[in-house]
C-alpha positions as CSV (number, residue, x, y, z in Angstrom):
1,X,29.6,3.5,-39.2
2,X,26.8,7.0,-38.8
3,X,24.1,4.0,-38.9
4,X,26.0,1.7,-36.3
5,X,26.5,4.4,-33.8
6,X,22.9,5.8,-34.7
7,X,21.5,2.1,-33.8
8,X,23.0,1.6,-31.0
9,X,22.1,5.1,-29.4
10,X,18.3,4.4,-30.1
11,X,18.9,0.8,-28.5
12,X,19.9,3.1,-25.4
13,X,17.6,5.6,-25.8
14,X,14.4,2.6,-25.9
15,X,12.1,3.8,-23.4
16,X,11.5,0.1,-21.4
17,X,8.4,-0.8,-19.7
18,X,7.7,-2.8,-16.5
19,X,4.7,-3.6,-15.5
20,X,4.5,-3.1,-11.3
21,X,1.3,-4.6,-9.1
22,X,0.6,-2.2,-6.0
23,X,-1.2,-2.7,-3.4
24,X,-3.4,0.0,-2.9
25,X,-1.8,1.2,0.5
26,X,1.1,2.7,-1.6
27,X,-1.4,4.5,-3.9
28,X,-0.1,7.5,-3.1
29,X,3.3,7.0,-2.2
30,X,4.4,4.9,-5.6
31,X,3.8,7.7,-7.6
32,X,6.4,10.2,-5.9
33,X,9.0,6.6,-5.6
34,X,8.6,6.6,-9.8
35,X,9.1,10.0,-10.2
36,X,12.3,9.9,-8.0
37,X,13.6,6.3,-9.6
38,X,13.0,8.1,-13.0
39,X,15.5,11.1,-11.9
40,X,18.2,8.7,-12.9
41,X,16.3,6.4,-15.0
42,X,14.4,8.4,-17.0
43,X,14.5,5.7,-20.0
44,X,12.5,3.0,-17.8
45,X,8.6,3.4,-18.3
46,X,7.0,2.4,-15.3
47,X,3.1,1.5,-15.4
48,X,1.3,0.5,-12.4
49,X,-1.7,-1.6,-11.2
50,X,-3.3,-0.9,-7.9
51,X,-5.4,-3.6,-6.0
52,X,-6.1,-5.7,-3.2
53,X,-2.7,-8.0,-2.2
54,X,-5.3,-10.6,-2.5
55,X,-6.8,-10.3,-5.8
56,X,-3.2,-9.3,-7.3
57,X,-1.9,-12.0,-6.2
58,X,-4.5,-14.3,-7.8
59,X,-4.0,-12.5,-10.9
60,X,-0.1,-13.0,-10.4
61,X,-1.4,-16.8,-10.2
62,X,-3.3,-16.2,-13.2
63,X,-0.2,-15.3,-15.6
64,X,-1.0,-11.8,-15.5
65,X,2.1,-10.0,-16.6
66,X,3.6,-8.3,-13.8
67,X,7.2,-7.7,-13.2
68,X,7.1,-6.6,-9.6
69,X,4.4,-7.2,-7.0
70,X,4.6,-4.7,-4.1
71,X,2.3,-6.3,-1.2
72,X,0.4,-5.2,1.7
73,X,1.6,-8.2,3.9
74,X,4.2,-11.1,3.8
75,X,1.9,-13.9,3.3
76,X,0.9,-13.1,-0.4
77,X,4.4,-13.0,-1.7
78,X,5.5,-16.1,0.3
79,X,2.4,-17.7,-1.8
80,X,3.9,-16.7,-4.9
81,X,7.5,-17.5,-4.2
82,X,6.3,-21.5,-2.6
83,X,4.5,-21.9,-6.3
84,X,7.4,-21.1,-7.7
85,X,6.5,-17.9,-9.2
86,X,8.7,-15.3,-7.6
87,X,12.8,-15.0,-8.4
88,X,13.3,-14.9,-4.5
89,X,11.9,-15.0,-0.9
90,X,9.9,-11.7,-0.2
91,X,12.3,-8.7,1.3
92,X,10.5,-5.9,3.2
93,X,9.9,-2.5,1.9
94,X,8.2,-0.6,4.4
95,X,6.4,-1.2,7.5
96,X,2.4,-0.1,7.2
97,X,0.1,2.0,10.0
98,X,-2.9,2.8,10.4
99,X,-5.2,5.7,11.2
100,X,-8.9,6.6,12.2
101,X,-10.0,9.2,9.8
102,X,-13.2,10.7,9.3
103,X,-14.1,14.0,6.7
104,X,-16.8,15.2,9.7
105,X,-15.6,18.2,11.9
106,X,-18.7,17.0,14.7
107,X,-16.6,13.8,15.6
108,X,-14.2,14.4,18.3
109,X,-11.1,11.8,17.6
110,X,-9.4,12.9,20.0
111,X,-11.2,10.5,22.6
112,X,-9.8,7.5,20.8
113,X,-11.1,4.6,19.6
114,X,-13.7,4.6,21.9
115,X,-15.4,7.5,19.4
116,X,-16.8,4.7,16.7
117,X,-18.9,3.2,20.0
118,X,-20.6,7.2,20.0
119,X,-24.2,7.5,18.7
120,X,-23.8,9.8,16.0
121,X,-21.0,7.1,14.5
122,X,-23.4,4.6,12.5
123,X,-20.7,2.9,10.3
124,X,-17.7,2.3,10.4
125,X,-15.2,1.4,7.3
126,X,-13.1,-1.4,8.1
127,X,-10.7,-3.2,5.4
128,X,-12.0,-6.6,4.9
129,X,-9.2,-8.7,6.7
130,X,-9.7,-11.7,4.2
131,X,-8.5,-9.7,1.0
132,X,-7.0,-7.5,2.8
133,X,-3.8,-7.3,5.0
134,X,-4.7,-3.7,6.8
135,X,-8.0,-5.5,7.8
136,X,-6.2,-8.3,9.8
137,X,-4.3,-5.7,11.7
138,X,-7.5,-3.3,12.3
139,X,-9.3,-6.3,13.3
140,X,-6.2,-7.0,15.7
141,X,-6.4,-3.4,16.8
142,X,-10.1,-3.2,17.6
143,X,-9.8,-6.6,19.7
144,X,-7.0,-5.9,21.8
145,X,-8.8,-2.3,22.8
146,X,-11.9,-4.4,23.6
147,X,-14.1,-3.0,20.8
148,X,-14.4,-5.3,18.0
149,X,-17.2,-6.9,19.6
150,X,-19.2,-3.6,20.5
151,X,-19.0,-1.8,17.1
152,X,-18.8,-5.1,14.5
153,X,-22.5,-4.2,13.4
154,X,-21.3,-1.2,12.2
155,X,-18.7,-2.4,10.0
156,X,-18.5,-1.6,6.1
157,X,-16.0,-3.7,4.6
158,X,-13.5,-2.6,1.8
159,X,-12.3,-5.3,-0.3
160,X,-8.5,-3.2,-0.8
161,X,-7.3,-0.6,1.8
162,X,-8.1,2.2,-0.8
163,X,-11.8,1.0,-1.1
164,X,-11.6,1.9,2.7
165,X,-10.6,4.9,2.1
166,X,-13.5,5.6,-0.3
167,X,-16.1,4.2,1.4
168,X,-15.0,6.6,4.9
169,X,-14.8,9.8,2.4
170,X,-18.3,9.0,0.9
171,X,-20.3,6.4,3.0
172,X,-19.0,5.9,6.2
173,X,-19.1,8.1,8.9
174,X,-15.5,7.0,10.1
175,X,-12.9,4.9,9.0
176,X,-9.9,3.0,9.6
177,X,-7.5,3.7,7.0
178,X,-4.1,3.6,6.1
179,X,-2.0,6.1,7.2
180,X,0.0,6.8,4.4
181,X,-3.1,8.0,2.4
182,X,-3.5,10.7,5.1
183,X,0.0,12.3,4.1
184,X,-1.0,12.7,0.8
185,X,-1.4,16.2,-1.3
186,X,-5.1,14.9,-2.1
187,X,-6.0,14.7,1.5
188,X,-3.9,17.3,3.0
189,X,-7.0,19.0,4.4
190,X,-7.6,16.6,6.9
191,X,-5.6,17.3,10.0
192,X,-3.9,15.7,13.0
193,X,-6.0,15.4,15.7
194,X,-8.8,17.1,14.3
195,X,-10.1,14.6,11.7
196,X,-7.6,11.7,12.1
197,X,-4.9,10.0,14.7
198,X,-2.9,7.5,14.7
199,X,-3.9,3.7,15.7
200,X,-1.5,2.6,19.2
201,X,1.3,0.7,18.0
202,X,0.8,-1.0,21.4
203,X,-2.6,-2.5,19.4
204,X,-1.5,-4.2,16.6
205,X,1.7,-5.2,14.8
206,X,2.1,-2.6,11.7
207,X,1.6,-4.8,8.8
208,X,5.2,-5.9,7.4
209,X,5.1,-5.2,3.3
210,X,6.6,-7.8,1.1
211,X,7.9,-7.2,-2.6
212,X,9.2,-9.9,-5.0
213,X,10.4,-10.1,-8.2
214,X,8.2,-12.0,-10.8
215,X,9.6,-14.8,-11.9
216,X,8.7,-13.6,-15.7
217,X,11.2,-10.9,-15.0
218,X,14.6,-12.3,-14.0
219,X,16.9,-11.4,-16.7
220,X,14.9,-8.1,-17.0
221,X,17.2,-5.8,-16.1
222,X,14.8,-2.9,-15.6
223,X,12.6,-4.6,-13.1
224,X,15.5,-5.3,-11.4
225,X,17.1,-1.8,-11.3
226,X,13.4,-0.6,-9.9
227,X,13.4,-3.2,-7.5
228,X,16.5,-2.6,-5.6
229,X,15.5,0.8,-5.8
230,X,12.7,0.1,-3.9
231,X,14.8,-1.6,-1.1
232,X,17.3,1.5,-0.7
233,X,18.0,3.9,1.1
234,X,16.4,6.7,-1.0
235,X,13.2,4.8,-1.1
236,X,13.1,4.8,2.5
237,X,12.7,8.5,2.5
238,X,10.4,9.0,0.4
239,X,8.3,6.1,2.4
240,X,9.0,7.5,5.8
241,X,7.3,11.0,4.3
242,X,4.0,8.9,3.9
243,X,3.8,7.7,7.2
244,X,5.5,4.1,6.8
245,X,7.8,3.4,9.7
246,X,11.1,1.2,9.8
247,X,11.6,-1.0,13.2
């Protein structure tokens, strides 16, 4: 009986693991999402891989073994789910902005957009909108306030939205990045209207992000439990704190 009651207690006490891809918006804000989810689950093991949606999804194409895929866009989890590969259609999580950032203190962001057309800007990091989802919608942004065309030749291009962010901290002299980076304790620095602002709304459509369920996970009850997590409530909150809005 002691060795029946002990084996069912470690069955319970089994720390599971599930394996989450993230794109590399939610960098930042994934990490303060586990620790909250693990409040209440604190059996559940969560380990994370952070990438372009594009490449992740290729890799979810690929067999890699993901549970959950946490995407950037729509479009890459609407791939997965057409193939067959996903237990459901794609539900949004959050809604993505962006942000012009720059680490200088001699580049006056306050004037706009228009500040990337100044001299003393010579590049410009820009997510690359064919791997990346945040590129479409800077690339949507920069068009509709006429400056795509002006400032293209100073375009770096980031392959993930977090290789944006790196390449405007160490090789750009200005960037468009997401937003929800900005809010983070690593970046906390940088200030409101003195290094960064926030792209118009009016200029681009702030990038839906999609999450599915891998098919490879259906009866796992632990992806599942993190998963609904992730469309709640609570989640929400903890998004809204790193700049991702609701509409």
């Amino acid at each position: 009986m002691k060795f029946l009651l002990f084996f069912i207690l470690s069955i319970f006490s089994f720390a599971g693991t599930i394996k989450v891809a993230v794109a590399a918006n939610v960098s930042y804000a994934i990490k303060a999402l586990i620790k909250d989810f693990n409040k209440q689950n604190s059996n559940i093991k969560i380990e994370i891989n952070i990438g372009s949606s594009g490449k992740l999804t290729a890799q979810i194409m690929q067999n890699a073994p993901y549970d959950i895929f946490m995407s950037a866009d729509m479009g890459y989890p609407e791939a997965l789910y057409s193939k067959g590969l996903a237990v459901d259609k794609p539900k949004v999580y959050a809604n993505g902005s962006l942000a012009l950032f720059t680490k200088r203190n001699d580049v006056n962001v306050s004037k706009g957009l228009s500040v990337i057309l100044d001299s003393n800007i010579k590049r410009v990091a820009v997510a690359n909108p064919k791997t990346a989802p945040y590129g479409v919608a800077t690339r949507q942004a920069l068009k509709n306030a006429k400056l795509y065309d002006k400032a293209e030749s100073k375009f770096i291009y980031g392959q993930s939205i977090g290789q944006t962010l790196t390449y405007t901290l160490t090789a750009a002299d200005i960037g468009f990045v997401a937003k929800s980076t900005l809010l983070s304790d690593k970046l906390s620095q940088y200030k409101k209207g003195k290094n960064w602002i926030d792209v118009p709304l009016n200029l681009y459509t702030p990038t839906k992000q999609g999450i599915v369920l891998i098919k490879r996970a259906k009866d796992n009850a632990e992806a599942k439990a993190f998963y609904n997590y992730l469309l709640s409530d609570r989640a929400k909150i903890i998004f809204r704190k790193y700049g991702y809005i609701y509409q």
